[in-house]
C-alpha positions as a Python dict, from the first residue, in 0.01 Angstrom:
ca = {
    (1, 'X'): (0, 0, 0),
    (2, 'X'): (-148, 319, -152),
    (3, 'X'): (-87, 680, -215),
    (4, 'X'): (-428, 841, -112),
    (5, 'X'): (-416, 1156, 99),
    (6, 'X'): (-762, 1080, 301),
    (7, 'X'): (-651, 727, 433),
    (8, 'X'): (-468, 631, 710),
    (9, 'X'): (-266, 340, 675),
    (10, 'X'): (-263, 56, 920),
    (11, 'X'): (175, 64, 864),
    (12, 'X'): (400, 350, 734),
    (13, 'X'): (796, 300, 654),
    (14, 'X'): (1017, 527, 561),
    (15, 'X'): (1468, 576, 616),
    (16, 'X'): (1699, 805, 556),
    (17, 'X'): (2054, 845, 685),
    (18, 'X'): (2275, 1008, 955),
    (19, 'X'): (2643, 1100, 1061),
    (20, 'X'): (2832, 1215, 1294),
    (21, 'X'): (3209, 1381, 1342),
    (22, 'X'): (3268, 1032, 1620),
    (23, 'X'): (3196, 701, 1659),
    (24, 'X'): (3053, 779, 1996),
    (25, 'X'): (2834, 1082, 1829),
    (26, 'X'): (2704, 785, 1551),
    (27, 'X'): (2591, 545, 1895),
    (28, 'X'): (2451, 847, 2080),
    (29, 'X'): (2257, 969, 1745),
    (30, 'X'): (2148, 606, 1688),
    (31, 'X'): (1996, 548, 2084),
    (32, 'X'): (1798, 922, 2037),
    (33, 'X'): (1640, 792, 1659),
    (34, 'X'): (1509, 501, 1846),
    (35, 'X'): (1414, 686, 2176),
    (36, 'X'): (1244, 949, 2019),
    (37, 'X'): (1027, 695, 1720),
    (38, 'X'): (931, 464, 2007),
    (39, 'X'): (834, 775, 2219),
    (40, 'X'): (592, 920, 1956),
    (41, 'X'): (475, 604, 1876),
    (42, 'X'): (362, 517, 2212),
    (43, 'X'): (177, 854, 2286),
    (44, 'X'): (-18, 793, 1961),
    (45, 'X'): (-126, 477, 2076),
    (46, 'X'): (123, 286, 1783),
    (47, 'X'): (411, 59, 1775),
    (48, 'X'): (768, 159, 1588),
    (49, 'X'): (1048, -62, 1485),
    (50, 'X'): (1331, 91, 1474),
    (51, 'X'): (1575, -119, 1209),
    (52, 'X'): (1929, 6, 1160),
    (53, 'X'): (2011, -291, 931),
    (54, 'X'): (2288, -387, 1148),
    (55, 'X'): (2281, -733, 977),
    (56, 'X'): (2403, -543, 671),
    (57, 'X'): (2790, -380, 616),
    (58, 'X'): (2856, -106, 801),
    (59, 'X'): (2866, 214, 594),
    (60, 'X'): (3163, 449, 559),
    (61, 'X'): (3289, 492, 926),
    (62, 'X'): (3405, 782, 1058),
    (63, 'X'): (3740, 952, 919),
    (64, 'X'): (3937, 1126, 1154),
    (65, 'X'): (4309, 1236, 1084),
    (66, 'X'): (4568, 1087, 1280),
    (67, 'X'): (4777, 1449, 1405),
    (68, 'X'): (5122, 1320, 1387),
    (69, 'X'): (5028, 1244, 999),
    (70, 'X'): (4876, 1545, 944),
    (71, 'X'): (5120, 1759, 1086),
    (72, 'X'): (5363, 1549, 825),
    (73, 'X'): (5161, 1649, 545),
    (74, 'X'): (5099, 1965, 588),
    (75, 'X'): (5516, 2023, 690),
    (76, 'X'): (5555, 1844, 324),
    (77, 'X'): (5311, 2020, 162),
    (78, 'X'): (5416, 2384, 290),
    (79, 'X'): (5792, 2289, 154),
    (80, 'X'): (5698, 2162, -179),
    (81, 'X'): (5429, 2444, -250),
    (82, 'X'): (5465, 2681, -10),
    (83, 'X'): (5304, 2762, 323),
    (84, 'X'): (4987, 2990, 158),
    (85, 'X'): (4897, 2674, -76),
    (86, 'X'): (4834, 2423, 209),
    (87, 'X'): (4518, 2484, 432),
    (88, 'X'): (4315, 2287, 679),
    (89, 'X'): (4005, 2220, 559),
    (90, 'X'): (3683, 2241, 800),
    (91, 'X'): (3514, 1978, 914),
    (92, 'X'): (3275, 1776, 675),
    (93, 'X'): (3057, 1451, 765),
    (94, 'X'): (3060, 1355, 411),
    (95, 'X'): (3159, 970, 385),
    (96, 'X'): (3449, 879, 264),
    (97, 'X'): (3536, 495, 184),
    (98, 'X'): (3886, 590, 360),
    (99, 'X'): (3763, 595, 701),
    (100, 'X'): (3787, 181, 698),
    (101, 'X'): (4145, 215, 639),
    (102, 'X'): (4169, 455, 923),
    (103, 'X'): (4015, 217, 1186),
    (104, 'X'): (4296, -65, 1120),
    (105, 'X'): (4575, 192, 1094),
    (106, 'X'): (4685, 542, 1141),
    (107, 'X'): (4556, 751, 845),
    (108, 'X'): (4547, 1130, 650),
    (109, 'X'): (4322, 1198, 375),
    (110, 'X'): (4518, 1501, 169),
    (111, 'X'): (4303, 1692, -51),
    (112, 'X'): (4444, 1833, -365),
    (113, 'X'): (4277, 2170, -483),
    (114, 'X'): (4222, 2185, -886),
    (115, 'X'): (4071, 2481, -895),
    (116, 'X'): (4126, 2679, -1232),
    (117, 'X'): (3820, 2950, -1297),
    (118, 'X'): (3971, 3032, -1604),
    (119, 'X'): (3886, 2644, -1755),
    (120, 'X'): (3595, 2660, -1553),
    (121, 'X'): (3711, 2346, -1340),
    (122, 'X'): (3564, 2479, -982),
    (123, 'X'): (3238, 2269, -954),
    (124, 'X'): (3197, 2026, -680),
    (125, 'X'): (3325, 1713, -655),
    (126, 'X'): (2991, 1526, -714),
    (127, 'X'): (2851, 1779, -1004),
    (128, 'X'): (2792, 1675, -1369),
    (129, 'X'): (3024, 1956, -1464),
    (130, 'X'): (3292, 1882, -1258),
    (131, 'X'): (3556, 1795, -1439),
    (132, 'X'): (4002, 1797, -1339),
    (133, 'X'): (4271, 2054, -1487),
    (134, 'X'): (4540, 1821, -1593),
    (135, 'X'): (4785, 2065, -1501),
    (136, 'X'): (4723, 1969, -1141),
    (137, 'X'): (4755, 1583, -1117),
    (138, 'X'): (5151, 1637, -1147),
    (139, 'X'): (5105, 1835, -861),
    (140, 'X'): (4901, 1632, -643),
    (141, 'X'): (5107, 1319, -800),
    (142, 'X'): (5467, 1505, -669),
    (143, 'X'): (5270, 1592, -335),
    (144, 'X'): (5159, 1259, -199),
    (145, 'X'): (5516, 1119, -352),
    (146, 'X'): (5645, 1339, -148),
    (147, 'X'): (5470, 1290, 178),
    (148, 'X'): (5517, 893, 126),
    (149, 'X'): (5878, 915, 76),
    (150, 'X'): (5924, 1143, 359),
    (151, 'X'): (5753, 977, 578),
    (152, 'X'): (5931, 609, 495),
    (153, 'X'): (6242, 795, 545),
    (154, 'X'): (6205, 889, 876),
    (155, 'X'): (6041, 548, 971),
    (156, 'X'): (6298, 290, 858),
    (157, 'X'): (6247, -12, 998),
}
């Protein structure tokens, strides 16, 4: 294997990754990778393996809210901090470990908002600056207290 600009190499590999808002959208993304690889392949006169590493654990699935616990949430959420503090987030295809709980049972993901310009705490999730204002894990703790106890109470078994 080299790294010379003026040779073509007798094999090339390379990966990367994909999602999808469905389960059906991650199969129908999956058949067009492999479709379109073998496709090119062939009309350069090549062969392509296409290798999902299906052998391997399946990453994060995908997450979808189940409505009747979202619309329990959010009714929670707009009586213990008021209707303009709870909003529906768009739609994101990051992964989320979550999503394996929601394929053996009905699942939310709430998202608590800690937010506070003043200290500075409004970088993203995943940046070396982000960091939590304290004064909001009471919050978020009282929130999904809250939505648990709620919901238990109007599920007795």
């Amino acid at each position: 294997m080299g790294v010379r600009h003026n040779v073509i190499p007798d094999s090339v590999s390379f990966g990367g990754t994909f999602q999808s808002l469905s389960t059906e959208g991650l199969s129908f993304i999956q058949e067009r990778i492999k479709e379109v690889i073998e496709a090119q392949a062939s009309v350069h006169q090549c062969t392509a393996m296409v290798d999902f590493m299906e052998d391997r654990p399946m990453p994060h699935p995908v997450m979808v809210n189940d409505e009747a616990l979202y619309e329990h949430a959010k009714k929670v959420g707009e009586i213990l901090l008021g209707k303009p503090n709870v909003q529906l987030l768009p739609v994101t295809i990051g992964a989320e470990d979550f999503g394996f709980f929601s394929q053996k049972t009905a699942a939310s993901i709430l998202v608590v908002g800690i937010k506070n310009e003043t200290l500075k705490s409004d970088r993203p999730l995943h940046s070396p600056y982000f960091f939590i204002d304290k004064e909001a894990l009471p919050i978020g703790a009282a929130l999904h207290a809250a939505v648990t106890i709620s919901f238990l109470d109007n599920h007795a078994v």
